[in-house]
N, C-alpha and C positions, 0 to 999 in steps of 0.2 A: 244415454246409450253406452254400451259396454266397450270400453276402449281395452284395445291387447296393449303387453307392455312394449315397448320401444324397443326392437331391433340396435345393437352395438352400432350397425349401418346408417338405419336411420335416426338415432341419439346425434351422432357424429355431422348426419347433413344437417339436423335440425340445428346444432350449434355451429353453423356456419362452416364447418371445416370438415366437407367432402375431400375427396383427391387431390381438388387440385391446389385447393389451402394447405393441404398436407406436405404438397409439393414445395408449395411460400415458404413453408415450414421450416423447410429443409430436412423433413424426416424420411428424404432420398437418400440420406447418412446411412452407411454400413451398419449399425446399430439397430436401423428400421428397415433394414432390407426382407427379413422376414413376416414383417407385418402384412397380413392378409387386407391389410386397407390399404394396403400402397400399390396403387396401380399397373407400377411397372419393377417393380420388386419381384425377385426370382421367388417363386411358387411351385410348392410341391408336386411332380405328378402322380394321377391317380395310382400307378405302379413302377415299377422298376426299367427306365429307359433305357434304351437301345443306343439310341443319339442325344444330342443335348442339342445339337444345331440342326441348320438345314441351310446347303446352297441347290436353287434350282436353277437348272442350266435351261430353257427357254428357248426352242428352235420355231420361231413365229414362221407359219404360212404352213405349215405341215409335212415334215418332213417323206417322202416313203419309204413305208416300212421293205417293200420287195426289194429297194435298190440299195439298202443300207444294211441291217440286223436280220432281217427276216426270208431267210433263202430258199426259194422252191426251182426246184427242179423242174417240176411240169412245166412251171410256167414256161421256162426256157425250151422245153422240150417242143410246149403247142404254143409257142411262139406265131400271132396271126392265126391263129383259130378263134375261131368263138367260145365264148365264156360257155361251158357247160351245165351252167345255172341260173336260175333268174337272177338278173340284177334285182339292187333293191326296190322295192314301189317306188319313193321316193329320193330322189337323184340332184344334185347339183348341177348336171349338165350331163348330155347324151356321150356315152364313149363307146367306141368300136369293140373291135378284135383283143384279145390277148397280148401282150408286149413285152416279151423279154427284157430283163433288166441287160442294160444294156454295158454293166461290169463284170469284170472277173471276180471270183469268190474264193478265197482259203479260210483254210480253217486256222485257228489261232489256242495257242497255249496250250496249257495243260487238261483244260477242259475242250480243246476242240470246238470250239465256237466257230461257223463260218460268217465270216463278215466280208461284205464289197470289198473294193480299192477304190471305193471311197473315202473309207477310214482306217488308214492303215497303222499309226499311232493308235488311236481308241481300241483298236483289235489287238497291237500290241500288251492291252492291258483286259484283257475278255478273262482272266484270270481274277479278276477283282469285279467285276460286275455281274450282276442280278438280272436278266433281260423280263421283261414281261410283253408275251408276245401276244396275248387276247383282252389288248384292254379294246373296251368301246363305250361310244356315248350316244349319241339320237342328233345331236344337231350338225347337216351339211354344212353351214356356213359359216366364215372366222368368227363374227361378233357372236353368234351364239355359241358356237365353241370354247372360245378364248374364256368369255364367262363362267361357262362349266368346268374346263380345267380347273380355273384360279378361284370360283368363287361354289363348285357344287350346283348352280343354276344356270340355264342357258336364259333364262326371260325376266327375274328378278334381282333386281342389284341387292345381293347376299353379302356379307360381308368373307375378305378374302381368307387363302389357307395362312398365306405368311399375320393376316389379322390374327384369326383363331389360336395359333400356334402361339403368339404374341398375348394374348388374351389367357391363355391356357397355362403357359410357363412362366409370365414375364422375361425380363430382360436380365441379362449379367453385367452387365457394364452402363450403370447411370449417365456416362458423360456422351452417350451415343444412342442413336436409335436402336430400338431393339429389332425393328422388318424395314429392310431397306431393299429398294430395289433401281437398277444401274440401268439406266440409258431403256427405261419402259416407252413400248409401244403409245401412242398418243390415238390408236385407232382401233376398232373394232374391240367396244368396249371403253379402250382408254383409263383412265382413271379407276373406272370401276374394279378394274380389273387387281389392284394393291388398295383398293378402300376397306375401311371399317364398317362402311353399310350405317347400322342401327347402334354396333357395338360402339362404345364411348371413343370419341376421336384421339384421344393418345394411341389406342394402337394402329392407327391407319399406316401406310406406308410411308417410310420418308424417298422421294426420287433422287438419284444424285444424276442428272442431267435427262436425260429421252431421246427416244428412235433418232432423230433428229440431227442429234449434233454428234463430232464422233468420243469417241470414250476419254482422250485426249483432254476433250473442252468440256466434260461432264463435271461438275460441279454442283456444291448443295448451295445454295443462291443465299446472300447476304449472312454468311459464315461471322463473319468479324466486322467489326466496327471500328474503324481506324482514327476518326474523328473527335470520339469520347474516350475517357479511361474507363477501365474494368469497374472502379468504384463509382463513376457517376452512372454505370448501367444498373451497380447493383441496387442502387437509391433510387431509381427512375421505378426499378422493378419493386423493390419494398413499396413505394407510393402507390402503383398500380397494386399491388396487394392489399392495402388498407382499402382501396376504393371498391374493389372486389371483396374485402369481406362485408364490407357497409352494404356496398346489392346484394349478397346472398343472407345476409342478417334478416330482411326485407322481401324477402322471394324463394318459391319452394325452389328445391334441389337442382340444379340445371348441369347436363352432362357436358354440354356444347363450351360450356363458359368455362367450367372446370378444364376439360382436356384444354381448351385455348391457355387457358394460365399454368398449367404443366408443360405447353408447348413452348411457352416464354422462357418457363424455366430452365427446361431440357437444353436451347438453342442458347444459352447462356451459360452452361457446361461445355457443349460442345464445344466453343472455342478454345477450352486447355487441350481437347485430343482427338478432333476429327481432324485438322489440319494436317497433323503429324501422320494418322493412319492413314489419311488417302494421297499422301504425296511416295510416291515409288523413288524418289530419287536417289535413296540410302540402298535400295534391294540391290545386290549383287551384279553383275554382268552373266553370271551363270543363270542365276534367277530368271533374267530377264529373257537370255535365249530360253532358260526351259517355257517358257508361257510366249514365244516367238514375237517376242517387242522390237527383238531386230530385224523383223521381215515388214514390210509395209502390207501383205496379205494378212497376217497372224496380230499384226499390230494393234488394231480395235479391239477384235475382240480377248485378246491376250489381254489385254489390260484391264478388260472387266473383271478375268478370271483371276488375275494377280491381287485384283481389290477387293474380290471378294474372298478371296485366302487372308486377307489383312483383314479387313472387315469382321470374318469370321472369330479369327486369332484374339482380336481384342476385345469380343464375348455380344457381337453381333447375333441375334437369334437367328433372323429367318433372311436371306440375303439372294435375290434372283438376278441374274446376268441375263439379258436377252438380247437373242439372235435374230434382227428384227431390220424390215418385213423380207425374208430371204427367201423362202422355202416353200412359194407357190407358184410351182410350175406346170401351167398346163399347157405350159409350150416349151419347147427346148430345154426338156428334161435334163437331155445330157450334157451342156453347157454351163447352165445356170447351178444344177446339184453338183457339179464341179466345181466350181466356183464357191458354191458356199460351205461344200465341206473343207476346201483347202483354207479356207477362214476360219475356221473354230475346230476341226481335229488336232492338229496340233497341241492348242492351248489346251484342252480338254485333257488331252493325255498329259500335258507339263500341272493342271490343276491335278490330277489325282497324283504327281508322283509326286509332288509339291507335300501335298496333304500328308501321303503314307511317311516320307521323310520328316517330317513334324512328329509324327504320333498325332495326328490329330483324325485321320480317315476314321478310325474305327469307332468315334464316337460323331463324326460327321456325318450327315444325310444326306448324299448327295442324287440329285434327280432330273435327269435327260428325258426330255420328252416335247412334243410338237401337239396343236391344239385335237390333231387328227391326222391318219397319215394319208394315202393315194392310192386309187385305183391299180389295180391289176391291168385294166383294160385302158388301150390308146384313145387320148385325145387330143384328135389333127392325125395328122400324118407326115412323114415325110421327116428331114432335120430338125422339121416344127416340132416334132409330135412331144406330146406331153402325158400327164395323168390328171384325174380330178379330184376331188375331197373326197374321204372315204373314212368315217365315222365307225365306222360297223366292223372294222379290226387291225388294229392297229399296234405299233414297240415302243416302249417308255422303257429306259435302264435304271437300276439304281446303283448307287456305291457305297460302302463303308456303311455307316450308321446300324449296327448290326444286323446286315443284309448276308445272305447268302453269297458264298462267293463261287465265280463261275458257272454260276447257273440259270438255266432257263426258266421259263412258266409259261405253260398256255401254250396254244397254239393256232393258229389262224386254218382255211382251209387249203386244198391242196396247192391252189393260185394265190392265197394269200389277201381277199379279199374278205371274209369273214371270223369275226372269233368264231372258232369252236368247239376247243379244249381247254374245260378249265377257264372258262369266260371270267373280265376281268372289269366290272363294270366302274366308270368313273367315282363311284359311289365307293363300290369297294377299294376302288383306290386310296383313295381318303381315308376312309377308315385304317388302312392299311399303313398309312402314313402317320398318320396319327397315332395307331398303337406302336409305332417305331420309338417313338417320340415320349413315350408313358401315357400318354393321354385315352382316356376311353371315350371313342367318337359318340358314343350315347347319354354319356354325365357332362360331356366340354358344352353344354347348354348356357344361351342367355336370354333373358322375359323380355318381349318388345312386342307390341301389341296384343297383348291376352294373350303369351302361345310363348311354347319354348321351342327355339330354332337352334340349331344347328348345323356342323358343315353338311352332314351327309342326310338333311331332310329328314325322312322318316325310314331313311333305306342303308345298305353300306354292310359287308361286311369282312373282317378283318382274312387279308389270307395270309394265312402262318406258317404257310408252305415256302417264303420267301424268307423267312427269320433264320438268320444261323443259327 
């Protein structure tokens, strides 16, 4: 039988030294960082980037759009009327009448943007942001939601956008993860939601703590080793190399075993300089009020945002902060969206002005958004009353990363319940995110079971109507 000639790729597995030997290697050296065999090696994009990073800001539970970015007047007007249109067929829960957003609204900047008093910092800054006001997806419910955000699928575990992006550009900084994400939800979805899926497990997400614990005690778990010296790890890790190149000498290509001994290697760097970046204690006192560490409200999530400015800075790819589970109110709207915006406006506004003062914003991608946003229409009534999940149109910002600035897109209907200007599908989100990024959501493809998959499935298209 006619045999083809061997693949550079597969010569390379065949002789024992896939990725993650490469990694044994040490051909993680500045010298090999352009090697297209190196996993986590900075990689060209298909064209000329907009951003080189990406922090995404994560408001878990849904934030709504009426009572934040998205301002109608009607609704205020037929305040307790009935919706003048069919709801959708399919519903997360029965809601009444109409419900005026229950804040005040001004307009901000130079572009006039009206935003709540809910966000009155973030609107301070409506001058630097991109809104997208018709995005929509199909699924009512968080875990299918959360999924689609992060992964392009509401019902298969797909591998995530901070993977893809990780998978697509590699990493700048060998001594750190390249997709990391701070104090991740453990629910609806969970894990899936920063996994690699199918793609090779180095690029999966590294967590530094979860929903759980507060941003304070978040932490990458067994960091250092106090026990042994640096030289009897680096000898523990040589032996486990030689033992790993004897099984893959012996056995075809295995992705699982590779990323695990890159991940060895990786977490044996990290000790000269994650330590360093994720300790705030050196940032300024100015610093710290701008991202409100001196407020016990501002203080959790301030500190995601200050680590993920560091994180970023020392060439972090893909870095999500999440605002987790806050933002599902189907009761006491007006209490609870209180409460959580005075939690993370603040910071939000100290992360972009943080950024722009660097020079770092205009090559930053920064991305505010919630899995779905909220009914137009009351659910409950009374001090109770609330809104429900509402998929079908909804506000995501963007900032810097060569985004338009002060500008809108899209638009929902008169109430604020459906896209339908300029529709902004989940799909084309992505894609959109992507060509920010250099990447073309149609070639960023990987082979796993007889098919090439991708983030945005078979669908997705770029809108460039948001590109400066």
């Amino acid at each position: 039988m006619h045999e083809f000639p061997l693949s550079r790729r597969r010569l390379v597995q065949r002789l024992g030294a896939g990725f993650g030997a490469l990694a044994l290697n040490g051909l993680l050296a500045e010298n090999a960082r352009a090697d297209s065999k190196n996993p986590l090696g900075p990689r060209a994009p298909h064209f000329a980037p907009r951003a080189k990073r990406v922090i995404f800001l994560f408001m878990h539970g849904g934030p709504s759009q009426v009572d934040t970015f998205d301002y109608k007047p009607l609704l205020q007007r037929d305040h307790d009327k009935p919706l003048p249109f069919a709801k959708p067929r399919v519903q997360f829960a029965q809601t009444g009448n109409l419900y005026g957003s229950p804040w005040a609204w001004k307009q901000y900047g130079e572009c006039g943007k009206w935003v709540s008093d809910l966000f009155p910092h973030v609107g301070a800054k409506a001058d630097e942001l991109c809104f997208v006001h018709s995005l929509h997806g199909t699924n009512e419910a968080h875990g299918g939601a959360l999924l689609a955000l992060h992964t392009g699928s509401a019902t298969f575990v797909r591998p995530s956008f901070g993977s893809w992006t990780l998978y697509g550009l590699g990493s700048e900084n060998e001594n750190l993860p390249g997709f990391v994400t701070i104090c991740p939800t453990l629910g609806h979805g969970g894990v899936n939601n920063w996994s690699s899926a199918f793609l090779p497990g180095i690029y999966q997400g590294t967590p530094i703590g979860n929903a759980s614990v507060p941003a304070s005690k978040a932490v990458i778990e067994h960091l250092s080793r106090a026990d042994v010296t640096r030289d009897v790890q680096r000898a523990e890790l040589d032996l486990l190399a030689d033992l790993n190149r004897e099984h893959q000498a012996n056995h075809d290509h295995d992705d699982r075993l590779e990323s695990r001994i890159a991940s060895f290697e990786l977490a044996f760097r990290m000790q000269m300089e994650a330590p360093e970046v994720l300790d705030l204690a050196n940032e300024s006192e100015a610093t710290k009020k701008l991202y409100g560490l001196d407020d016990p409200t501002t203080e959790n999530f301030g500190r995601q945002c200050l680590m993920a400015r560091r994180l970023s800075e020392a060439g972090v790819r893909f870095v999500q902060c999440t605002h987790s589970y806050k933002w599902d109110q189907h009761e006491k709207l007006k209490e609870l969206h209180e409460k959580n915006a005075r939690e993370v406006d603040l910071p939000i506004a100290g992360l972009l002005t943080d950024l722009r003062a660097r020079g770092l914003l205009d090559d930053t991608l920064v991305i505010w958004s919630g899995e779905f946003g909220r009914t137009p229409t009351a659910q409950g009534a009374g001090e109770a009353v609330g809104r429900d999940h509402n998929p079908h149109g909804f506000t995501a910002w963007l900032a810097g990363g060569g985004t338009k600035r002060g500008f809108s897109h899209g638009a929902t209907d008169d109430y604020g319940f459906y896209a339908s200007v300029d529709k902004v599908h989940l799909h084309d989100f992505h894609a959109t995110l992507l060509a920010l990024l250099g990447l073309d959501h149609e070639k960023l493809t990987y082979r796993y079971a007889g098919r090439d998959f991708r983030l945005t499935d078979v669908e997705g298209h770029v809108v460039r109507e948001l590109f400066a």
